[in-house]
C-alpha positions as CSV (number, residue, x, y, z in Angstrom):
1,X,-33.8,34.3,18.6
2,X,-32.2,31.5,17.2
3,X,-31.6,30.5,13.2
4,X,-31.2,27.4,11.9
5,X,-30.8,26.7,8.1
6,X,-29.9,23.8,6.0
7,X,-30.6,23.8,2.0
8,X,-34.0,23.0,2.1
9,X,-35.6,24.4,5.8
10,X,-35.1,27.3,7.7
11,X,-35.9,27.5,11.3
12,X,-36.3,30.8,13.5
13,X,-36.8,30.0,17.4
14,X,-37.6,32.5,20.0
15,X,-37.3,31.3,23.5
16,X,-38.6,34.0,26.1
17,X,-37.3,32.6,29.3
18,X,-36.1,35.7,30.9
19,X,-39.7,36.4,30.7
20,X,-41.1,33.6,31.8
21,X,-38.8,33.6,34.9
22,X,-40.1,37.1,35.6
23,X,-44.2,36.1,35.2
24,X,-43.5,33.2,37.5
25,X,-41.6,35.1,40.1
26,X,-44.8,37.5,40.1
27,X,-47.4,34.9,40.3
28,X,-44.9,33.3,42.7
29,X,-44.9,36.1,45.4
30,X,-48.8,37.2,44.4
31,X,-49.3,33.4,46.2
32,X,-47.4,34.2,49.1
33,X,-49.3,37.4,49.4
34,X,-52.5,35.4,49.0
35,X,-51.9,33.3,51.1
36,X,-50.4,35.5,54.3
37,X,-54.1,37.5,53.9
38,X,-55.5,34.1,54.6
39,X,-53.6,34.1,58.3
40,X,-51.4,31.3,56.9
41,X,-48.5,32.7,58.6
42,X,-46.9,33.1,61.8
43,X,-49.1,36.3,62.6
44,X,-52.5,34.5,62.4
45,X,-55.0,36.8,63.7
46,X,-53.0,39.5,64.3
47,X,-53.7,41.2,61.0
48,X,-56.2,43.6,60.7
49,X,-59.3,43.2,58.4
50,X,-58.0,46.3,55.9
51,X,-54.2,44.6,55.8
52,X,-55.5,41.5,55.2
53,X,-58.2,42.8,51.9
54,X,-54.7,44.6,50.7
55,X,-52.5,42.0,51.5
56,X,-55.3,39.7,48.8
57,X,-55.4,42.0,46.6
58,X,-52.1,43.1,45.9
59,X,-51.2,39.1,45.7
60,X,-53.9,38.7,43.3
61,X,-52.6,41.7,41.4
62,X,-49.3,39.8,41.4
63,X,-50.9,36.1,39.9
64,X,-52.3,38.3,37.2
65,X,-49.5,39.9,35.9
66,X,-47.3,37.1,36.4
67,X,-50.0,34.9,34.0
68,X,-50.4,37.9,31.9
69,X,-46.5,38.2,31.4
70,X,-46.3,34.4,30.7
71,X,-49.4,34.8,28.1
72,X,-48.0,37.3,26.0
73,X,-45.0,36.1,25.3
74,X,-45.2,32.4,24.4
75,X,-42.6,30.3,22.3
76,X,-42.4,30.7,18.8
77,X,-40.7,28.2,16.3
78,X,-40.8,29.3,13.0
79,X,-39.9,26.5,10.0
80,X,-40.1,27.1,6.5
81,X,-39.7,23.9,4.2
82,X,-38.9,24.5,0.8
83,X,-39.3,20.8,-0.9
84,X,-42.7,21.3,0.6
85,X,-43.4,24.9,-0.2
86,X,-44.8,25.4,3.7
87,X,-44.3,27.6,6.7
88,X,-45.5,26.6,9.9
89,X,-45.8,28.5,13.1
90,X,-45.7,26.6,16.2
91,X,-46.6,28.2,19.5
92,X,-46.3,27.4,23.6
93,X,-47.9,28.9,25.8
94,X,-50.2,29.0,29.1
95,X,-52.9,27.2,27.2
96,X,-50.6,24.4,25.3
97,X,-49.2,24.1,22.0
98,X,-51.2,25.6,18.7
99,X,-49.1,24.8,15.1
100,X,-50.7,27.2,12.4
101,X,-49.4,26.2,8.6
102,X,-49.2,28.4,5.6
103,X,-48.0,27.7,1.6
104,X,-46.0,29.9,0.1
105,X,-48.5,31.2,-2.3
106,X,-50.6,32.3,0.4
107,X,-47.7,34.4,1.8
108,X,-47.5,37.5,0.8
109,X,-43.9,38.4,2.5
110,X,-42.1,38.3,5.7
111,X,-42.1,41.9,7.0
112,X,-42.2,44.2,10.3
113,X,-45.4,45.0,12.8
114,X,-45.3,47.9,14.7
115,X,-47.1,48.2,17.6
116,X,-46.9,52.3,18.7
117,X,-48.2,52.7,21.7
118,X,-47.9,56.1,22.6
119,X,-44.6,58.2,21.2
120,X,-43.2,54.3,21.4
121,X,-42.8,52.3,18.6
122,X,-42.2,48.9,19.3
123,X,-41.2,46.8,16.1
124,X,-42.1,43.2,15.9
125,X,-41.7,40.4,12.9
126,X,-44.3,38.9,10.9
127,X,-45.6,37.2,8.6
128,X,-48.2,39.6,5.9
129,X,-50.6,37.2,4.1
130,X,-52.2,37.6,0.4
131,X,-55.4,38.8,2.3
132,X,-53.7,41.6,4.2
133,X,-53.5,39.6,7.2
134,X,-50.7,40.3,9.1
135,X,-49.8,37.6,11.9
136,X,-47.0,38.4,14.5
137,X,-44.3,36.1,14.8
138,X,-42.0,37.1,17.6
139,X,-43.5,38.7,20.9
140,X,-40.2,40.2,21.6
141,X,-39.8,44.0,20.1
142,X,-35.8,45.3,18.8
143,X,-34.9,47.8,16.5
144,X,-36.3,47.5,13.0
145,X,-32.7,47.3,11.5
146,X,-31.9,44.4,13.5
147,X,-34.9,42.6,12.3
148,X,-34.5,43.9,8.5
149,X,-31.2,42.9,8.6
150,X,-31.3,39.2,10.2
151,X,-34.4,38.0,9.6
152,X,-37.1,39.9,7.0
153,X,-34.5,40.1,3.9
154,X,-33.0,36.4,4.0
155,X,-36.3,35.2,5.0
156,X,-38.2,37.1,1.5
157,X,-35.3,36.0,-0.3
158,X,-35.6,32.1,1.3
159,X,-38.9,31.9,-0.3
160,X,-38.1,33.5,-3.0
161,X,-40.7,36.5,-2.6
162,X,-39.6,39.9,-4.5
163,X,-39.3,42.4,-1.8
164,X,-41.6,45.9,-1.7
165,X,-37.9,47.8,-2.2
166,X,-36.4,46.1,-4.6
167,X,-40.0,46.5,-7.2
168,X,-38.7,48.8,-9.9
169,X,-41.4,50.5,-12.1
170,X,-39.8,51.9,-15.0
171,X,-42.8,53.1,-17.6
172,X,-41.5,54.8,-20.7
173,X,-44.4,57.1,-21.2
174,X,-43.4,58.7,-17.9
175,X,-40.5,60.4,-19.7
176,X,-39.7,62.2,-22.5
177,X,-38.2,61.1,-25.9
178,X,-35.0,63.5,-24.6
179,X,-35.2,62.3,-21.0
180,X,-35.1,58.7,-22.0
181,X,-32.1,58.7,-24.7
């Protein structure tokens, strides 16, 4: 992920291409597969009816993960406009480009997803909305310090949202006369 930041905007991009090359080199080979179970090579008719079901099926299995690698992890731009108080979330994928905006006051604060799957957490960043929505930036997982760190603090603090941590409740009835003094 990239950050870009002047006084007024703030731009986070995440570019998956290493992913993208991977999904196409599946879908790639699941066409060659594909397309040998339809005789289209050398060894036309030599290939018996069972190799030839397999052969189409395992290329088919190899188009779907390639599209489903490519689908899940589209391109994110992320830019946050102070002067006019407005995120917007800008995303390519398989199916074309889809820009979602947001004002500030409907933002409750940047913050991590997890998704656990299994004993494996995988952290993701997000947006959490005044509704309790919580919308998913990045498709890429890392550590939640590296996140915290780069991106969730100076992004709160960009918009000038007070951070969970940082809410101090101090009540005096909570404490004695002797506990306060």
């Amino acid at each position: 992920m990239k950050v870009f930041q002047t006084s007024d905007t703030l731009i986070i991009k995440e570019n998956p291409g290493c992913l993208w090359i991977f999904g196409l080199f599946f879908a790639a080979f699941g066409v060659l597969f594909v397309y040998g179970a339809f005789n289209g090579f050398v060894i036309f008719g030599i290939q018996t009816p069972w190799a030839a079901n397999l052969t189409f099926l395992l290329g088919l299995l190899g188009i779907g993960i390639g599209i489903w690698t490519i689908y899940k992890t589209p391109i994110s731009n992320l830019e946050i406009d102070k002067t006019q108080n407005q995120v917007s979330l800008t995303r390519w994928g398989i199916f074309g480009k889809q820009t979602i905006f947001y004002n500030f006051d409907e933002i409750e604060r940047f913050c991590l997803l997890e998704n656990a799957e299994g004993n494996i957490s995988n952290w993701t960043f997000g947006i959490e909305l005044i509704n309790g929505e919580k919308i998913p930036i990045t498709s890429l997982g890392n550590h939640p310090e590296n996140y915290e760190d780069k991106y969730v603090y100076p992004l709160n603090i960009f918009i000038g949202k007070e951070l969970p941590s940082c809410q101090l409740n101090f009540e005096s009835q909570d404490e004695s006369e002797t506990e306060i003094t």
